[in-house]
N, C-alpha and C positions, 0 to 999 in steps of 0.2 A: 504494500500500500504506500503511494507515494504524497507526499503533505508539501503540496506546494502553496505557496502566498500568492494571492493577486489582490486586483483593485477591480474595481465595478466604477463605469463612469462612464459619462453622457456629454454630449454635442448636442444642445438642441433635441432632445430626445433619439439620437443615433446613438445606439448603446454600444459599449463594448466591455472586453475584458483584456486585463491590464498587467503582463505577468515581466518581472525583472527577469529576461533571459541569459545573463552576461555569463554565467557559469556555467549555459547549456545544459539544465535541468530538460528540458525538452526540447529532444532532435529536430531536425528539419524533415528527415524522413518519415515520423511519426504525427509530424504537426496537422497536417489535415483532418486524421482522424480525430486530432486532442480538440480541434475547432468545434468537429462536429458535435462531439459530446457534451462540451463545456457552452456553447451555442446555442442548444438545441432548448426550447422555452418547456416546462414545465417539467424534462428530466435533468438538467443541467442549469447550469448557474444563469444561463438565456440571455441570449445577446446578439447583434449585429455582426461583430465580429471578433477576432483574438488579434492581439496585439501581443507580439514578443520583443521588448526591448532588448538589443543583446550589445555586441563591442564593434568599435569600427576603428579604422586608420584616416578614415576624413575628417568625420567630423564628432559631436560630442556622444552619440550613442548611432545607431542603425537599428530600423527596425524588419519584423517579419511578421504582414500585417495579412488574416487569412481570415473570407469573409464565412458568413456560418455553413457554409453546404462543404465548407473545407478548401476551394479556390483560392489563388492568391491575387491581391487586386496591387497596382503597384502605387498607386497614392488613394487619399480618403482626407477630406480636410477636416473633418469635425473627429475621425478617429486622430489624424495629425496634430489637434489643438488639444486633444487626452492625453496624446504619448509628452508633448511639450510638458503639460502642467503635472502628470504622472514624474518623467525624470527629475524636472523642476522638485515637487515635493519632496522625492526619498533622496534628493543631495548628487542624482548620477552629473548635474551642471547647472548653472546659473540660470539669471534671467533674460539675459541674450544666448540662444542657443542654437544650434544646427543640429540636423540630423539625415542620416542618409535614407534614400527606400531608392525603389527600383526608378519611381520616374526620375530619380536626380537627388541632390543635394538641398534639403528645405530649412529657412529660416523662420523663426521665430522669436517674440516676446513675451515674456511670462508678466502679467500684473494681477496677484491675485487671481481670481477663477476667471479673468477673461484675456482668453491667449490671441495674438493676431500673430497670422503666420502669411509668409509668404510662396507662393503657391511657383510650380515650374512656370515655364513661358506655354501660352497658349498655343497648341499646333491645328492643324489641318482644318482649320474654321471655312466653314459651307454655310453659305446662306440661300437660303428659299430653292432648297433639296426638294424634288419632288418623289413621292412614292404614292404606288398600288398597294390600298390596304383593303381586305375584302371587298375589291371590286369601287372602290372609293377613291380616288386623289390627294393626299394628304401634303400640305407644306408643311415644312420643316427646317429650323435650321443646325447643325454641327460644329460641336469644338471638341479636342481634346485637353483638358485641365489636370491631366496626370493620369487621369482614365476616360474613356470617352463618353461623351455627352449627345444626346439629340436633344431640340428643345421647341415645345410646339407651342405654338400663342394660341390663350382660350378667353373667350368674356366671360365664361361661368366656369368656374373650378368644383361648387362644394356639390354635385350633382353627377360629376364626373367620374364612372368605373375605371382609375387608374389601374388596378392590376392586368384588367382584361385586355385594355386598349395597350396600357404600355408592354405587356408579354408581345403583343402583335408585333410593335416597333423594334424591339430589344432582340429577339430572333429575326429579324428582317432579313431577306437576303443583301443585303444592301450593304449592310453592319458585319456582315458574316467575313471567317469563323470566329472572330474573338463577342459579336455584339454589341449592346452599346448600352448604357441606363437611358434613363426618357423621363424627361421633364416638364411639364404643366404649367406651362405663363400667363399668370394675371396681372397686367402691366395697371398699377393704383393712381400713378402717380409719378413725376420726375422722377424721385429717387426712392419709391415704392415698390415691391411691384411682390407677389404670394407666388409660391410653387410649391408642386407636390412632385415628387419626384417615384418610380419606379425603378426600382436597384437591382442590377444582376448580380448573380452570389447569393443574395438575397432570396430573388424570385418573388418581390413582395416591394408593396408599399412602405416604404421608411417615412420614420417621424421628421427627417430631415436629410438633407446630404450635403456637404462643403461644398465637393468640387460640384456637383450641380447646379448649388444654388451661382457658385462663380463665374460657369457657364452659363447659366440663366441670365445674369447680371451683366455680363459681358458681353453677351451677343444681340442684348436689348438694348445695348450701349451704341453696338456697329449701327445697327438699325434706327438711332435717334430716338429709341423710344422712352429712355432713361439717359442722366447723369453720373457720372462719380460722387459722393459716394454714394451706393443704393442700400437701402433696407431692403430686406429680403423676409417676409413671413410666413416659415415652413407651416407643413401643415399640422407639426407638433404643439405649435402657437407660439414660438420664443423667434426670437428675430437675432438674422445675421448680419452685417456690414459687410460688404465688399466694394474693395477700393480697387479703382485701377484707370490707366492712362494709355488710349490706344494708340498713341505716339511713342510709347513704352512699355512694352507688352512685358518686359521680364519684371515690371511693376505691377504685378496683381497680386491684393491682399485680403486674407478673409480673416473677419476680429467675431469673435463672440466665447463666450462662455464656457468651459471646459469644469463641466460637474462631477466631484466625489459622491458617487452613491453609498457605497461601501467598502470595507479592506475584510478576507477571509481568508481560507485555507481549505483547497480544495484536498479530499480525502477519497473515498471508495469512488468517485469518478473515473478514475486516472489508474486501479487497479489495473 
């Protein structure tokens, strides 16, 4: 029976779990499954995704972030703004910190529970994508924000079967083989604007998501539909900031909240 420590903690309601991996308590080969079980709601500790913080040679930790079906995703802004105020807390580095993942090298500020992180350089942005979706016409526009993003403009959101419609988008042939998450725009205002977002990994409705909400933000930005800086209000109800200047793209930043739910000790899980 193995007695590992973690943390429980929230982005906007984007849950995860929060484990110090720098000693390699848990292999890389084994990680997928440790996701799913630890992940999984009402048998395990339940959550979005696993978060292993472990050692790096760049920058102040690197992490190995794997969403609950066991996948690995290579950035997550609201999981990014947990692992910040996570290392931040138990001493692994200050309040200016970096830290490595797959999309790149990411920046960060710790101020108390609310982290602003700087996100990779936006890639392969599309705007007014056309797709066949059951025999319909869908516009749409595209960015990559560390993981890929579609992002569809709606004037009604709270009526909206995101799982059903976003599964459609997210397997598209279009987005294939990797897919895409899918995001839900209701433009409020200059620098308002609500989304819901559909997550692969997931396969579901999240309370929130970083890089979509930044993708959200940013491509309502190309389109003049919004300003710098925008409020963002997930559909968890907590609101995110995201700054950014499209005359300086390696300038996109998302601030908000990074919540301690709990600290435990996972025990017959992990047998």
């Amino acid at each position: 029976m193995r007695k590992v420590p973690f943390k429980k903690m929230h982005g906007s309601g984007n849950d995860f779990i929060l484990i110090d991996n720098r000693q390699g308590i848990i292999d890389h080969n084994e990680a997928p499954e440790v996701a799913k079980k630890l992940c999984k709601r009402g048998f395990g500790i339940g959550a979005d995704g696993l978060i292993l913080i472990e050692n790096s040679g760049k920058a102040d930790f690197k992490w190995h972030f794997l969403n609950a079906d066991g996948s690995v995703a290579e950035m997550c802004g609201n999981g990014g703004r947990c692992a910040a105020r996570f290392a931040n807390m138990t001493g692994i580095c200050g309040n200016q910190l970096t830290f490595e993942t797959a999309a790149g090298i990411i920046k960060a500020t710790v101020k108390g529970d609310v982290v602003k992180l700087q996100l990779t350089r936006p890639q392969n942005i599309k705007t007014n994508m056309l797709l066949l979706v059951d025999g319909k016409e869908i516009h749409l526009d595209f960015a990559d924000t560390g993981v890929p993003h579609a992002v569809i403009y709606c004037k009604e959101l709270e009526k909206l079967n995101v799982h059903d419609f976003g599964k459609k988008i997210r397997f598209h042939p279009a987005f294939q083989p990797t897919g895409t998450n899918v995001n839900f725009v209701k433009i409020d205002a200059e620098h308002l604007i609500r989304v819901r977002t559909y997550e692969r990994g997931v396969e579901d409705e999240t309370h929130a998501c970083g890089t979509g909400a930044t993708a959200s933000a940013l491509l309502a930005g190309i389109r003049k539909m919004v300003s710098s800086p925008v409020e963002v209000i997930t559909s968890g109800g907590e609101r995110l900031v995201v700054h950014f200047d499209l005359a300086r793209p390696d300038e996109t930043y998302l601030e908000g909240k990074a919540t301690l739910v709990y600290s435990g000790i996972t025990e017959e899980i992990l047998t």
